[in-house]
VEXDREN-2710 file (C-alpha; in Angstrom, 1 decimal):
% VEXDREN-2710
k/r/px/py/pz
1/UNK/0.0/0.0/0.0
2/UNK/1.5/3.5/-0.8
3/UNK/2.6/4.7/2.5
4/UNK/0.9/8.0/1.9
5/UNK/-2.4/6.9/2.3
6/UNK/-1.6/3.7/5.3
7/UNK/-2.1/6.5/7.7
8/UNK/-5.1/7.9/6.4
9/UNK/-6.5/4.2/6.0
10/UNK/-5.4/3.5/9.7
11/UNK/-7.2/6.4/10.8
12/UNK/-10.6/5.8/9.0
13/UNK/-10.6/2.1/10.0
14/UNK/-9.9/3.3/13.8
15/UNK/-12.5/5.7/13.3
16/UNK/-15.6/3.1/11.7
17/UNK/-14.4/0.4/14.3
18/UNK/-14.3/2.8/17.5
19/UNK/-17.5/4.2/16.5
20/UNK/-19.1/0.7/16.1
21/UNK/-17.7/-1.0/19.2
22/UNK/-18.0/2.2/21.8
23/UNK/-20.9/4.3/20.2
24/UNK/-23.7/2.8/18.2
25/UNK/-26.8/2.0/19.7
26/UNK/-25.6/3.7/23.5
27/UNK/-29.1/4.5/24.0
28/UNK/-31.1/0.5/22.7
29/UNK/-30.9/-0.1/26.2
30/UNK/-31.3/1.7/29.6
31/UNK/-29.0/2.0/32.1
32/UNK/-28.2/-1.2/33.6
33/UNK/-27.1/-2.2/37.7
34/UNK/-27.1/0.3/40.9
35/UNK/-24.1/2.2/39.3
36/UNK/-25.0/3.3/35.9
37/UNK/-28.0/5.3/37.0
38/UNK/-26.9/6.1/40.3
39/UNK/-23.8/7.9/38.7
40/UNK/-25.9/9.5/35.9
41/UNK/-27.7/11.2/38.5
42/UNK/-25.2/12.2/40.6
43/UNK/-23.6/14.2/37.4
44/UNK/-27.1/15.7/36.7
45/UNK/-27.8/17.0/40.1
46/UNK/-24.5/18.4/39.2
47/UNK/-25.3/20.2/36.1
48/UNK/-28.7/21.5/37.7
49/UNK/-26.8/22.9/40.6
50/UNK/-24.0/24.2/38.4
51/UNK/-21.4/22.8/40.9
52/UNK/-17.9/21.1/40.0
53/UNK/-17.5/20.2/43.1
54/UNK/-19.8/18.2/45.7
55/UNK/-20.9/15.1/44.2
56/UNK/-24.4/14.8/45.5
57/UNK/-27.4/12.0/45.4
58/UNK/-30.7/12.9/46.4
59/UNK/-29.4/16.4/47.5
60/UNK/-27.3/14.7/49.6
61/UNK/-23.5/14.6/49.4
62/UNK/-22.2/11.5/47.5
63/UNK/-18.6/11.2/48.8
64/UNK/-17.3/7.5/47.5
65/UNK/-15.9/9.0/43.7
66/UNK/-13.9/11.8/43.0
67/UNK/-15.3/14.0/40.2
68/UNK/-13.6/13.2/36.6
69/UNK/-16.8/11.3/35.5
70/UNK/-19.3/13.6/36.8
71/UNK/-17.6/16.8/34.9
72/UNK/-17.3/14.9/31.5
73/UNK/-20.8/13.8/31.8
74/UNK/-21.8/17.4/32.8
75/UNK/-20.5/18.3/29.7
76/UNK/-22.3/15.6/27.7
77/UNK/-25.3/16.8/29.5
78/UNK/-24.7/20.7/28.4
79/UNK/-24.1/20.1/24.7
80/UNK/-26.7/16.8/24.0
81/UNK/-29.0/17.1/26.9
82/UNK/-29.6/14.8/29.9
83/UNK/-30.1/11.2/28.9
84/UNK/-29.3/7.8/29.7
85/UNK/-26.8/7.7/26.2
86/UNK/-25.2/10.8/27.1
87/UNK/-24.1/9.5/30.6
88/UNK/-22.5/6.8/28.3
89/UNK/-20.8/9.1/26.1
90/UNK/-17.5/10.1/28.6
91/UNK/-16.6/6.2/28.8
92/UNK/-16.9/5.8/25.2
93/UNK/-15.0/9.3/24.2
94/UNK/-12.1/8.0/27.0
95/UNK/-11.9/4.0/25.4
96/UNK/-11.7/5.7/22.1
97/UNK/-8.4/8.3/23.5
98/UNK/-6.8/5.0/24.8
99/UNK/-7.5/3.2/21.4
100/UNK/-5.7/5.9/19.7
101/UNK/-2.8/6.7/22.6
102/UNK/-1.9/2.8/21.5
103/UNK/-2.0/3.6/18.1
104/UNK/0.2/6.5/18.5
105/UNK/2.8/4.7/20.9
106/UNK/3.4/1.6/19.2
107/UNK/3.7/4.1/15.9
108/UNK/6.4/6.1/17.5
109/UNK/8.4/3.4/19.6
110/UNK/7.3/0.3/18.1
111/UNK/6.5/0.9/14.4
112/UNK/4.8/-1.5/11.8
113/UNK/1.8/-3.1/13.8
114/UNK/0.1/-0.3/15.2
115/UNK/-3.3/-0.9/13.8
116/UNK/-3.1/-4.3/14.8
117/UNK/-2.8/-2.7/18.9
118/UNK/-5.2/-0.5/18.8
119/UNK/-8.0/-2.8/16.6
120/UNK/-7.2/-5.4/19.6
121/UNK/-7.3/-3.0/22.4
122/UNK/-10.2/-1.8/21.2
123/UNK/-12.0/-5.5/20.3
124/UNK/-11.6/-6.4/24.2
125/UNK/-14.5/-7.9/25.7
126/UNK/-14.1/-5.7/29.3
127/UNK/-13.0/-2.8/26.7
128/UNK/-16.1/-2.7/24.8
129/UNK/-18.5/-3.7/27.7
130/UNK/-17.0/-0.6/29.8
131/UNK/-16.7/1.4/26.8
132/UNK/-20.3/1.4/26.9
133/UNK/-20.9/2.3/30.3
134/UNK/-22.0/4.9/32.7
135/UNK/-19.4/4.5/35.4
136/UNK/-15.9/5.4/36.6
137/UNK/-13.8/2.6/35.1
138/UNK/-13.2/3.2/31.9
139/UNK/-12.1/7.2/32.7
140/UNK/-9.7/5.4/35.5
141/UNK/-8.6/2.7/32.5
142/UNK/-7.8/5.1/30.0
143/UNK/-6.1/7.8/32.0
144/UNK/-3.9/5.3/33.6
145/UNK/-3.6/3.4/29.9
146/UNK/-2.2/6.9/29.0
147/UNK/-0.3/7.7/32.0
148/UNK/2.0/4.2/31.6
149/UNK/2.2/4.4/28.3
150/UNK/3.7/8.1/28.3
151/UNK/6.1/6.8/31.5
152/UNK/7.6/4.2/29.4
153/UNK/7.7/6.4/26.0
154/UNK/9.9/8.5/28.9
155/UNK/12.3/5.8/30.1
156/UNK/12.9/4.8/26.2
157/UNK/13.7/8.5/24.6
158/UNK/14.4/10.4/27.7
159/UNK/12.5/13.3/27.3
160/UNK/11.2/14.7/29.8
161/UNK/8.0/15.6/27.7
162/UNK/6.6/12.4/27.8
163/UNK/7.4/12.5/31.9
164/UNK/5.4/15.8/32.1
165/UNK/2.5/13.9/30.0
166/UNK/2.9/11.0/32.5
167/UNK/2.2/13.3/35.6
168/UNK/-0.5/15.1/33.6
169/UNK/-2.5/11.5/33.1
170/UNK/-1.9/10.1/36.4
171/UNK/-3.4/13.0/38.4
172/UNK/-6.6/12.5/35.8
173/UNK/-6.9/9.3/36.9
174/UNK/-6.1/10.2/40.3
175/UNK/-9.7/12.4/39.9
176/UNK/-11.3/9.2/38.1
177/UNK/-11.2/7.3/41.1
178/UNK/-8.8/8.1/43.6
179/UNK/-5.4/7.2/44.8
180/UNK/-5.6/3.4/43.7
181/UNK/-4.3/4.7/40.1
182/UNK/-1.0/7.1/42.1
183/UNK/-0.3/3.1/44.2
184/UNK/-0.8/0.7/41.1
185/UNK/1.4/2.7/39.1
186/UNK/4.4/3.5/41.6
187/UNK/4.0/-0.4/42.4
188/UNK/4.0/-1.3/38.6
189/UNK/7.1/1.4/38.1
190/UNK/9.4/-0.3/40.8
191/UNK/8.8/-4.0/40.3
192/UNK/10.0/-2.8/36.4
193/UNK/12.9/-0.7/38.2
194/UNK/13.9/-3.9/40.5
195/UNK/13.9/-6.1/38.0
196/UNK/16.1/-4.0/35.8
197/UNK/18.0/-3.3/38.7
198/UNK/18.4/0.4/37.4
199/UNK/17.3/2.2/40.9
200/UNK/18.0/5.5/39.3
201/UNK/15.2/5.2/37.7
202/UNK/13.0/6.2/40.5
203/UNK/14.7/9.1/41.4
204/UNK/14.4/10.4/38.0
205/UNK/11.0/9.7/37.8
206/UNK/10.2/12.1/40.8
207/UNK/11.2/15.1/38.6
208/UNK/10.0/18.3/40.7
209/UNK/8.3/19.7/37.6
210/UNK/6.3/16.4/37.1
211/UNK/5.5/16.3/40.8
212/UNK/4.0/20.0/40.5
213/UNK/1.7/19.8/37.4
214/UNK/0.4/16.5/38.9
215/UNK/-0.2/18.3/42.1
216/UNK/-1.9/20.9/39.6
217/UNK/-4.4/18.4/38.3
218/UNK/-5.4/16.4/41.3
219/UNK/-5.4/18.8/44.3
220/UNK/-7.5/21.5/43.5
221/UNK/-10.7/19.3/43.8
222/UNK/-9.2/17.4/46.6
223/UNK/-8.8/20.6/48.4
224/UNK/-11.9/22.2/47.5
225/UNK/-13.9/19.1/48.3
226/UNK/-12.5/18.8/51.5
227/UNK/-13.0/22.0/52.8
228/UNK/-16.4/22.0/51.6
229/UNK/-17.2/18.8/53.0
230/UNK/-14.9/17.9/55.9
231/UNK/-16.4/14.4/56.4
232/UNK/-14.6/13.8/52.8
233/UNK/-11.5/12.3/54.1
234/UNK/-13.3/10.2/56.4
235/UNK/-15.8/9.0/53.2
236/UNK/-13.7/8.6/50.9
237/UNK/-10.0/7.6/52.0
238/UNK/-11.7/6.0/55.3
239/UNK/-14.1/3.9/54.0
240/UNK/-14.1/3.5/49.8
241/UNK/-10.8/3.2/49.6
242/UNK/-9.0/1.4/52.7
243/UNK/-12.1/-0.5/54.8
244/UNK/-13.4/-1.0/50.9
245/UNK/-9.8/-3.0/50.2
246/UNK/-9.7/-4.1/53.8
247/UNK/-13.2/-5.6/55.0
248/UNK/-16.4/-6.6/52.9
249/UNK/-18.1/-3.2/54.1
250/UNK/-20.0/-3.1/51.2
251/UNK/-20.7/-7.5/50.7
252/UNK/-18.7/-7.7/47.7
253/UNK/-16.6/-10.7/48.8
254/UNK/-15.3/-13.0/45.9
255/UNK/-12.6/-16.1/46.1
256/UNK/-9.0/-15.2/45.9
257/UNK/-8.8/-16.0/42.3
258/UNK/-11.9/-14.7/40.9
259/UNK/-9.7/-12.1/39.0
260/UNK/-8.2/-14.6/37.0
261/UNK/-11.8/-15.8/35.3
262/UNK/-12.4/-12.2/35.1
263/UNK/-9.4/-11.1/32.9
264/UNK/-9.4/-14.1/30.7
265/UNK/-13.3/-13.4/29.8
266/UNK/-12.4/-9.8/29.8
267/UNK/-9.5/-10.4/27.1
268/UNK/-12.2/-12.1/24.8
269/UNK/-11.4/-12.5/21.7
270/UNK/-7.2/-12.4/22.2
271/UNK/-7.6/-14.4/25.4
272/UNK/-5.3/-17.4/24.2
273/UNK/-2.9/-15.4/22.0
274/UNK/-1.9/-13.4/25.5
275/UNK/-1.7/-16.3/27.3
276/UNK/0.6/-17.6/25.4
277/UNK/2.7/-14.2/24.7
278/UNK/2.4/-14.1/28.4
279/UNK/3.7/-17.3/28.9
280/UNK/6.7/-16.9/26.3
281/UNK/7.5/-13.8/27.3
282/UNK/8.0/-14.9/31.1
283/UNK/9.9/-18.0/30.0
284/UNK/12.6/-15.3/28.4
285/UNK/12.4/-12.9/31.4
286/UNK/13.3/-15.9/33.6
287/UNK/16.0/-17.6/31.2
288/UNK/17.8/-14.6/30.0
289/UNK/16.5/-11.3/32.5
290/UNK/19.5/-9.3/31.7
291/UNK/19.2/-9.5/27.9
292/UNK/15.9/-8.9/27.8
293/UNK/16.0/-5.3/29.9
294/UNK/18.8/-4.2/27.3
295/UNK/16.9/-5.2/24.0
296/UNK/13.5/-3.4/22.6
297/UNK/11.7/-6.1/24.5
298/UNK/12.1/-4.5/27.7
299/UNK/8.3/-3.5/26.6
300/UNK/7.2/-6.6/27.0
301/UNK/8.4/-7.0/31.0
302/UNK/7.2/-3.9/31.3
303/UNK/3.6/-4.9/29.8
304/UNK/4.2/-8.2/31.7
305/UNK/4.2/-6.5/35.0
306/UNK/1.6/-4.0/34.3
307/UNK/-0.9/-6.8/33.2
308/UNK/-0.4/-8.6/36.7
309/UNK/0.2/-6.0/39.4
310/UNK/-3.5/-5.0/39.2
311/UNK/-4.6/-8.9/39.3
312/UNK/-2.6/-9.5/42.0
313/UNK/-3.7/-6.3/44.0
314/UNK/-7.2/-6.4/43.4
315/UNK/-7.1/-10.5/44.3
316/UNK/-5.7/-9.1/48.0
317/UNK/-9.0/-7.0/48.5
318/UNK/-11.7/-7.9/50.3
319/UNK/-14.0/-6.5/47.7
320/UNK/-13.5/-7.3/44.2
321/UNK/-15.8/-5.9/41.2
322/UNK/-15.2/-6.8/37.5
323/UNK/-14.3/-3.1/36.8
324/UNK/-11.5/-3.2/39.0
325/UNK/-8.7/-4.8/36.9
326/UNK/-9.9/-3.0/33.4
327/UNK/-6.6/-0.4/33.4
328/UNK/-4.6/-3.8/32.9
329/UNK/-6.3/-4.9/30.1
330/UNK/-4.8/-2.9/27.6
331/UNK/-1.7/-4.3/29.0
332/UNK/-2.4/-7.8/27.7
333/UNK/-3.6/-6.2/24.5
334/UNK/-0.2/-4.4/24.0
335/UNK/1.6/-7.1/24.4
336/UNK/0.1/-9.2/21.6
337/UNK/0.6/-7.0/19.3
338/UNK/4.7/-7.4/20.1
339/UNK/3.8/-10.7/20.1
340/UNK/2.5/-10.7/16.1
341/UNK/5.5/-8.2/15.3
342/UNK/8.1/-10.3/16.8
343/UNK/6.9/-13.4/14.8
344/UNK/5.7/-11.9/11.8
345/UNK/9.3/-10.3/12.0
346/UNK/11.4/-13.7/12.5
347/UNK/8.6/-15.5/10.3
348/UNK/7.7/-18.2/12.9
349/UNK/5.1/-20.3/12.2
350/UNK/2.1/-20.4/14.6
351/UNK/1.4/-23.6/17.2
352/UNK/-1.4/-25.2/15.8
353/UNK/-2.8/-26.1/19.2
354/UNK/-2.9/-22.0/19.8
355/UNK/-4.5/-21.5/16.5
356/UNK/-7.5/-24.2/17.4
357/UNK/-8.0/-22.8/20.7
358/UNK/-8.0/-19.1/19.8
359/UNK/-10.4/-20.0/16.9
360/UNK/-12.9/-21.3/19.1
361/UNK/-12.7/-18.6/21.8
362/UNK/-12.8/-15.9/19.2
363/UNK/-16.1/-17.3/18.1
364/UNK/-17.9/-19.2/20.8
365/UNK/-18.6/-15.6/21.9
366/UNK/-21.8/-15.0/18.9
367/UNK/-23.6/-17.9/20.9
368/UNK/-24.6/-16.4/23.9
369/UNK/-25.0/-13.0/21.8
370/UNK/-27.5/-14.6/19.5
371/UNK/-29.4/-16.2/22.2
372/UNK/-29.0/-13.1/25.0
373/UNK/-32.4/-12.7/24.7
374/UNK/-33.3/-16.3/25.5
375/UNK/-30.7/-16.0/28.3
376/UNK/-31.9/-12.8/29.7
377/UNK/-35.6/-14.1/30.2
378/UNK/-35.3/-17.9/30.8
379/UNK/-31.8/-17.4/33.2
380/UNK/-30.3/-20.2/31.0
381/UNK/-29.2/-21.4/27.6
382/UNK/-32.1/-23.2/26.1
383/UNK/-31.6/-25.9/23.9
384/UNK/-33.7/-25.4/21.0
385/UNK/-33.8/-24.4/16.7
386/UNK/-31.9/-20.7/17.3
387/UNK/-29.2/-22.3/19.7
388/UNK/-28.4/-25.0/17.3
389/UNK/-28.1/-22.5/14.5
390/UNK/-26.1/-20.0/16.7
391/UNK/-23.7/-23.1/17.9
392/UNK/-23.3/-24.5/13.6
393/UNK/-22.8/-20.5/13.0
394/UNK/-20.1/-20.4/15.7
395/UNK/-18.9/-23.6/14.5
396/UNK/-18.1/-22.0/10.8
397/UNK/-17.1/-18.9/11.9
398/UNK/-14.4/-21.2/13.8
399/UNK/-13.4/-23.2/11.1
400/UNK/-13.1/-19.9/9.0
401/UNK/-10.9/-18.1/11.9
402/UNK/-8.7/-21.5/12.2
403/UNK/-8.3/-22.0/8.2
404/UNK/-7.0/-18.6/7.5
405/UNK/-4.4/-18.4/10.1
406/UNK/-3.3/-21.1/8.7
407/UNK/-2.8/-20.1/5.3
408/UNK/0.3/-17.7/3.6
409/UNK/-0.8/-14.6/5.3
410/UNK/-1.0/-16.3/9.2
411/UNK/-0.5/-13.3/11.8
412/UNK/-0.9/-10.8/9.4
413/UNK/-4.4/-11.0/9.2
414/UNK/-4.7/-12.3/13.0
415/UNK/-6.7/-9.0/13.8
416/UNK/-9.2/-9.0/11.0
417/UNK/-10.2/-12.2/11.1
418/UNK/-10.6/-12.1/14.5
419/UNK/-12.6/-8.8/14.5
420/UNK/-15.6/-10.4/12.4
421/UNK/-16.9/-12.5/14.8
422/UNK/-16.2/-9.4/17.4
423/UNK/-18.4/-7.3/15.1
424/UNK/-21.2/-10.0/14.8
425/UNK/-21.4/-10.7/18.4
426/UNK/-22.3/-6.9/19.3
427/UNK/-24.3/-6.4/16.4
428/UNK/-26.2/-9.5/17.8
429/UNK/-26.3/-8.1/21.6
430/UNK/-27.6/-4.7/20.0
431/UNK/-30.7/-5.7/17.6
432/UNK/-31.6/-9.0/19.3
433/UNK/-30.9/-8.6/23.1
434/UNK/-31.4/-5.2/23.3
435/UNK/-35.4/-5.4/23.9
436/UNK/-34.6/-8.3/26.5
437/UNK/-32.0/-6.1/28.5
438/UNK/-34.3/-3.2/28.5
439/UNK/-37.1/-4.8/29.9
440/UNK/-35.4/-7.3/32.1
441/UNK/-32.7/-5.1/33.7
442/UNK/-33.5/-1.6/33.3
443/UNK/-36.0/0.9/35.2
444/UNK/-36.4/2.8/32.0
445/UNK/-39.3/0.9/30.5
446/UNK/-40.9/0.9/34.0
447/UNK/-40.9/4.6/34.4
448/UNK/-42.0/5.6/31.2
449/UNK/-44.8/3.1/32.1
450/UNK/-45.7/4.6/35.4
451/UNK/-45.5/8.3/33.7
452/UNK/-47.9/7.6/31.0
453/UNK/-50.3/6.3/33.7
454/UNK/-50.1/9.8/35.8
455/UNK/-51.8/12.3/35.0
456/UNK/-49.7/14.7/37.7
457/UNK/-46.6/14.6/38.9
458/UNK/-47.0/13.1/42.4
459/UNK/-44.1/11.2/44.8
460/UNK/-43.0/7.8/44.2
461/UNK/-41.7/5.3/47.1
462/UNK/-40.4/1.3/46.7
463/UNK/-40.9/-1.5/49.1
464/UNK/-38.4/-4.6/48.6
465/UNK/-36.8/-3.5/44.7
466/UNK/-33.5/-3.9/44.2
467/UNK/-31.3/-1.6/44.6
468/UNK/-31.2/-1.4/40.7
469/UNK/-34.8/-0.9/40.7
470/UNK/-34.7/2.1/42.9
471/UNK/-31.5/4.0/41.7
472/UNK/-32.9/3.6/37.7
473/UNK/-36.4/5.4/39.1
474/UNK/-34.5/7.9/40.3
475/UNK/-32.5/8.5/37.1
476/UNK/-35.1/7.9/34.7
477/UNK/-37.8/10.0/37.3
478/UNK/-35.3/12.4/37.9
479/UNK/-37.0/12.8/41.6
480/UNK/-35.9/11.0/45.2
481/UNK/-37.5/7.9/45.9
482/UNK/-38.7/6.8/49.6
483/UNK/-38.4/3.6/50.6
484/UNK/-41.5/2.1/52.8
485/UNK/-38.9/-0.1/54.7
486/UNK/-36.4/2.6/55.6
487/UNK/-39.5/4.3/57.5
488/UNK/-39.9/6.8/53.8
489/UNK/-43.8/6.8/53.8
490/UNK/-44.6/9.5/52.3
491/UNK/-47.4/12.0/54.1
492/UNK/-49.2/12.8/51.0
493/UNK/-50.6/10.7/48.1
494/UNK/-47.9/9.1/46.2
495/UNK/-47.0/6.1/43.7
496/UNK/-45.8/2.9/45.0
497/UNK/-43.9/0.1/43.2
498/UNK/-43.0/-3.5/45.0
499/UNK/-42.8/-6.6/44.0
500/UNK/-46.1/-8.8/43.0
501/UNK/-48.0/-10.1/45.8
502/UNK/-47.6/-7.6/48.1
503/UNK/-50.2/-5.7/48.5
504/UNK/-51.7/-6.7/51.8
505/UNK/-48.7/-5.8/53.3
506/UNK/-48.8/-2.4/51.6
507/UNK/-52.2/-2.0/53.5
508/UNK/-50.9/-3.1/56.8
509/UNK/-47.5/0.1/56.2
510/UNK/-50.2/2.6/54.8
511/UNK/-52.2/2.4/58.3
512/UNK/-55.7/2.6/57.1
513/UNK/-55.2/5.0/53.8
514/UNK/-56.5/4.2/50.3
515/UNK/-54.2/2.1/48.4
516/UNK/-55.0/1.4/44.6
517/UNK/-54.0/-0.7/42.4
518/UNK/-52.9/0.7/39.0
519/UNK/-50.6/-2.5/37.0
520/UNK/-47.8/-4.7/36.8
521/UNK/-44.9/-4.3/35.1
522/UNK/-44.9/-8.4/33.9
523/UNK/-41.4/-8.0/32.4
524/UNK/-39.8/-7.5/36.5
525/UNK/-42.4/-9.1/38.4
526/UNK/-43.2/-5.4/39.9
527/UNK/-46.4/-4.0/40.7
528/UNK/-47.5/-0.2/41.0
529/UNK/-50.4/1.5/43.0
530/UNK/-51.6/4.7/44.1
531/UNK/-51.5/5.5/47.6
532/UNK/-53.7/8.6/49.1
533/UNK/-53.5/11.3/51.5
534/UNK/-53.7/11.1/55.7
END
């Protein structure tokens, strides 16, 4: 190809595939969990209030996230309006700036297969599922992505440019989600310094100017926020950060090694390709350390390490979440793709057992897609017509993956083979689960329900929804919600929703006022009445 127009090529394919895979169809379904809406609304009472800096929730302050999310989506919210996609946007503007800081990395320090890092980067299961969502992790992912990448474009050229750009990133992503991103990447910076056994590398990474314009980014919120709420220190350091790494304060207790399910699933489709970079690349480390830190592929410890301090870390905590680990994802990407330059390079030939088994994890993914729906509503995989045509399509897609690997062109085309089942798998989630998701998992449907009913806007109050429930009324409502349980019975008349079945209990809380029944919301089991006045 005339090298003219690669970059222009590399640009628009980065372009079509970022706006596929973070973009399209934000808004097909409504926001999903406690967090997604929950955080929306936090950023909206925001906007209304015209305030940068007190997080609050119900008009109360909402201490456990700093504010990095909450601005971009104020900003989303000033130019598009307040809406469920818009809350989405930040996380899919931030995956796209990490897509392209690969791009733009392995183009300057690592030149021939920078499409091919970026493409996978961006083709990552947790990538594309956080890409997508209305929370803190990608903005922490990306800023730390970022922030690594410019400290290691530092320790290869020396300029202290790229050192200023690391401070810069890492105090972002300090205000993404606190002082987790400052630890993981000192901790991720000195187990590369130690093994290299170059101390002086520290010492030259504290450079006085870098200290200051991180100091620039990060404090001013920290300071405002404190000294506008001096039980911030106690909420957020206290208690989300240390008790939250400490103790199951918050009952999210998984087994030591549930981050090691979580990163393979969340390097779908590459997940065997990194393995076994992984895996050669620690077997070189180990037989020839010294070599390796004075080649070009003192990257790939680097990349190494990055990838497994955050498993490691996160697998010590008391509390684990999914989102956790998603900053080391890129990692693994990163170091596939100097993976398929080293052998396209030396023209190795690919181990067919690798070949078979990343075949059939690259397209075992479109099953589940196609049948989300069925999965979504019937809790399991059911074994009818649609699954056997998913599982024959899966099987061809395989066979198609495995075949042209195989062939002349082998890594060369690893990345574009591997992105059509990618491609197919979300297009699948999109126009066939989509419905399912929005009416299984998300309060929108259920409040535009309950609005179309109303004829005035009155209060609204749960009894025994999830917590789900509750925060996507809330968003979707854009009012506080009582909760019967809690003692939040409101004086007036207002709208109830509880689970089916419930009403004589609803009597028995309402203490001899009215209580109507208005519907059921089939879809979550959830029924709805009108409760009078004293």
């Amino acid at each position: 190809m005339n090298q003219r127009l690669r970059p222009l090529t590399d640009w628009l394919l980065l372009a079509g595939f970022c706006g596929f895979l973070f973009f399209f169809g934000l808004a097909y379904f409504g926001l999903l969990g406690a967090d997604e809406p929950r955080y929306a609304q936090v950023a909206r009472e925001m906007f209304v209030r015209h305030d940068w800096i007190t997080p609050t929730l119900g008009g109360k302050s909402w201490l456990e996230k700093p504010a990095l999310y909450y601005w971009q989506t104020m900003m989303a919210y000033r130019i598009f309006g307040v809406s469920d996609w818009a809350a989405r946007l930040p996380a899919a503007v931030d995956a796209t700036l990490m897509v392209v800081a690969v791009y733009l990395f392995l183009w300057r320090f690592r030149p021939g297969f920078q499409l091919d890092g970026a493409l996978m980067t961006a083709s990552a299961a947790g990538v594309i599922g956080f890409a997508r969502a209305a929370s803190t992790d990608m903005p922490l992912a990306a800023m730390f992505t970022l922030g690594l990448l410019a400290w290691f474009a530092w320790y290869e050229s020396g300029s202290n440019r790229y050192l200023a750009l690391f401070n810069i990133f890492l105090g972002l992503a300090t205000l993404a989600k606190g002082p987790v991103a400052l630890f993981l990447a000192a901790v991720i910076i000195v187990v590369f310094v130690a093994a290299k056994g170059d101390y002086r590398l520290v010492g030259r990474t504290l450079w006085i100017p870098g200290i200051l314009l991180f100091c620039a980014v990060t404090l001013p919120w920290y300071v405002a926020v404190q000294m506008r709420n001096p039980e911030f220190f106690r909420v957020f350091i206290l208690e989300h950060n240390l008790a939250r790494f400490g103790t199951d304060l918050y009952h999210h207790k998984e087994p030591f090694w549930y981050y090691l399910p979580v990163a393979l699933l969340g390097l779908i489709p590459w997940t065997m390709f990194v393995v076994a970079t992984l895996t050669e690349t620690i077997r070189a480390w180990w037989t020839e350390r010294r070599e390796l830190f004075q080649s070009e592929d003192a990257l790939n410890a680097f990349l190494v390490i990055w990838l497994i301090v955050p498993v490691v870390f996160f697998s010590i905590s008391a509390s684990k979440l999914p989102g956790y680990i998603i900053p080391s994802l890129p990692a693994g990407t990163l170091l596939l793709a100097e993976y398929v330059r080293r052998h396209v390079r030396d023209d190795e030939p690919l181990p067919t057992l690798v070949i078979v088994l990343h075949s059939v994890a690259a397209a075992l993914p479109v099953v589940p897609a196609m049948m989300l729906q069925y999965i979504v509503l019937q809790h399991r995989l059911p074994w009818n017509k649609a699954t056997v045509i998913s599982c024959g399509f899966a099987v061809i897609l395989a066979m198609g993956i495995a075949i042209t690997l195989r062939g002349q062109l082998g890594l060369r085309v690893l990345r574009f083979v591997t992105l059509v089942p990618v491609v197919l798998a979300l297009a699948a989630v999109l126009r066939l689960g989509a419905p399912a998701l929005d009416a299984t998992l998300s309060a929108r449907p259920l409040a535009a329900e309950i609005s179309r009913m109303e004829t005035r806007p009155v209060p609204l109050a749960v009894l025994r929804v999830t917590r789900e429930t509750e925060y996507g009324l809330q968003f979707y409502r854009d009012q506080n919600i009582d909760r019967y349980e809690l003692g939040g019975v409101p004086s007036g008349e207002h709208l109830l929703v509880a689970p089916a079945g419930l009403r004589g209990d609803i009597e028995k809380r309402a203490l001899g006022r009215r209580v109507s029944y208005l519907g059921t919301f089939a879809p979550q089991g959830l029924d709805y009445y009108w409760v009078g006045s004293n």
